[in-house]
N, C-alpha and C positions, 0 to 999 in steps of 0.2 A: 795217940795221933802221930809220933814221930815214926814209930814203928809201922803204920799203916804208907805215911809220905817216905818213907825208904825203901818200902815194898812196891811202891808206884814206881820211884826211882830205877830199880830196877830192872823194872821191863822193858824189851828190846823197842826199840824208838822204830825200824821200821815197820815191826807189827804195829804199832799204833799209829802210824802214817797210814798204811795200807787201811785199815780197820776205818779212820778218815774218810779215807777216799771213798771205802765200797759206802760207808753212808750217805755220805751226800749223793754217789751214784744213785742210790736205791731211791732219794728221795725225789728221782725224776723217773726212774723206773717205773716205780709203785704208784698205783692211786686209790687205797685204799686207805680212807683218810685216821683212821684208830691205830696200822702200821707207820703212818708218815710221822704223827705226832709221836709217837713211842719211840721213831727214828732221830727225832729233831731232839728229843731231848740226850737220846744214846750222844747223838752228834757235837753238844757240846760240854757233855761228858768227858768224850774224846779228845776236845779243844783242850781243856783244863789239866789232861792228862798227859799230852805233848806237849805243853807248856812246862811241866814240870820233868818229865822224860828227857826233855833236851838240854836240860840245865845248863840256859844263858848265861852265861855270867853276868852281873849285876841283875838278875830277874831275880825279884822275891816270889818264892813259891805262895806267897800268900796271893798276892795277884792272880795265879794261875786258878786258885780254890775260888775265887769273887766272882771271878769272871764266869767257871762251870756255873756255881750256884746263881748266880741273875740269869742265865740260862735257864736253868730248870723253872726258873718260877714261871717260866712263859708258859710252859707246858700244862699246866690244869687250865691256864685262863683260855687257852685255844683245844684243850682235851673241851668245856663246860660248853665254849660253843659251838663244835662240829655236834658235838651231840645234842644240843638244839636245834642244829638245823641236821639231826637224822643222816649223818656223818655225808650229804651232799648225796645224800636219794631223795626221789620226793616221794610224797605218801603213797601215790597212787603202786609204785613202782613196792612198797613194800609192800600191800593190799598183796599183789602178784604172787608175791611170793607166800607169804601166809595159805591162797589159794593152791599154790603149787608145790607147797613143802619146804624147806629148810633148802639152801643153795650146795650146790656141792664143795669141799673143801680146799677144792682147786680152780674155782669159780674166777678168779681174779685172774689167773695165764689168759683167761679167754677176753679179757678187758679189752676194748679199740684201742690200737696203737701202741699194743704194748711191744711189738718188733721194732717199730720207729724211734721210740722213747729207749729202748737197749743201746741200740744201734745208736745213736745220737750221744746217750750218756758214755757210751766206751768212747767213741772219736771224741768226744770233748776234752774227756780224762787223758788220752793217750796225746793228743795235741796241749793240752798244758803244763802236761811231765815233761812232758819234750821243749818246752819252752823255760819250765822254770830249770830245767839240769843244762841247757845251754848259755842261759843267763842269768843266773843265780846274782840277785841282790846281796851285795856284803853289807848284811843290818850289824853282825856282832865280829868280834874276834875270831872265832871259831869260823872259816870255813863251811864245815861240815853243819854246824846248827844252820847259818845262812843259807846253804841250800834246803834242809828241809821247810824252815820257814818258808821260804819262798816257793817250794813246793806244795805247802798249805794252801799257801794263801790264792796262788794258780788257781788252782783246781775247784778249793772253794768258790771263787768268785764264778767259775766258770762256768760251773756245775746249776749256779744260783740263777743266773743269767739265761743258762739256758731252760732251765725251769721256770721262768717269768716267762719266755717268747712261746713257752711251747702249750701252757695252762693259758686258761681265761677265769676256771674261776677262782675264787678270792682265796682259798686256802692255801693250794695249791703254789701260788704267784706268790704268796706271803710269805709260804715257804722257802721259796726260793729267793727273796730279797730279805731274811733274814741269814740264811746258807750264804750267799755273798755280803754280806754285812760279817758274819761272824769270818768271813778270812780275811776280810779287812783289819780285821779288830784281832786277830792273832799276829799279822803283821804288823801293826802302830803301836800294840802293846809290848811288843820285844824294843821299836825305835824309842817313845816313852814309855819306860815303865814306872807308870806315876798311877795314884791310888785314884786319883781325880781325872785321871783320860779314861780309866778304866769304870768309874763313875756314872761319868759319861755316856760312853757311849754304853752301859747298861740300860738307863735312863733313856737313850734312845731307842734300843731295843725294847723295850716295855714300853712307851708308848707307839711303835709299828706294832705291835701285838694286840694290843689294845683298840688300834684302828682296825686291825685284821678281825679281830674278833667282832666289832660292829659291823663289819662288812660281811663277814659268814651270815648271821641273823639276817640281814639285810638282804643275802643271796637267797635266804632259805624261803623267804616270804613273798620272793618278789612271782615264782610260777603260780600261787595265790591270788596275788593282787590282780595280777593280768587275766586272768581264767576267768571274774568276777563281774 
């Protein structure tokens, strides 16, 4: 273990900033909901990994590991019900396709709105770089860590934010107010880093996952209900 958190250690802190950033971008990009879940979990992967890469002073690396892992565990509970609700197609819509053959594997570029959703996720990105390197929050000692935290934390909220205004349905929006929740919670945890903030708002995070996850099923059933 010490040998693998040394090996984290030294990977270049902007490659895992950037790496950040394209995820949470992709996760307004994309709406293919089997890549968005795969993304959310890479995403606080990433968090866990920049926590440890920046090496706060007084941050215990043990935090940064609690934090990736209550992450991840969201991911089967919201993998178990997009794929109840047939990853947000409805039946008929796969009927279609059964009739028409297998989709091609570039089927997704052709999605509505996917120029809008680019377009939107770069100007978001590009205006909250631009705002965390103009006013960098001094959270720690280091300069240099303060700016990228606060460059996290920009971007994710931003990113989160606008993935709520831009979706309607529940996945989607969930996504995106756990993507600003989680750069909340990479910047509160560098100001306390306490076992029990970090607890917390895990404990938060599972249950919006939890609500997300009833609301998926709820989404899935409802062109049913009304059809009837």
């Amino acid at each position: 273990m010490p040998d693998f958190l040394s090996t984290l250690s030294g990977l270049p802190l902007t490659s895992v900033l950037i790496a950040l950033i394209a995820a949470s971008s992709l996760m307004v990009i994309l709406s293919d909901w089997r890549v968005l879940v795969l993304i959310l979990g890479i995403q606080y992967l990433l968090i866990g990994v920049f926590l440890i890469v920046n090496r706060i002073e007084g941050f215990p690396i043990e935090l940064a590991i609690v934090k990736a892992l209550v992450g991840i565990m969201i991911v089967p509970a919201l993998y178990i019900s997009a794929r109840r609700a047939r990853w947000g197609r409805p039946a008929e819509a796969e009927e279609e396709d059964d009739m028409q053959g297998a989709r091609p594997r570039l089927a997704w570029l052709q999605s509505p709105g996917l120029a809008l959703r680019t377009i939107s996720a770069l100007l978001v990105a590009a205006v909250a770089l631009s705002l965390a390197l103009r006013n960098p929050i001094e959270i720690t000692a280091s300069q240099t860590s303060s700016r990228y935290v606060t460059i996290t934390m920009f971007v994710l909220v931003a990113q989160g934010l606008l993935n709520i205004g831009l979706n309607e349905n529940p996945l989607k929006a969930g996504l995106g107010l756990l993507t600003a929740l989680a750069g909340f919670e990479a910047f509160y945890a560098v100001v306390e880093p306490t076992l029990l903030i970090i607890a917390l708002l895990g404990l938060l995070n599972l249950v919006i996952a939890l609500a997300l996850a009833l609301l998926i099923t709820a989404w899935a059933v409802r062109p049913h209900e009304t059809s009837q």
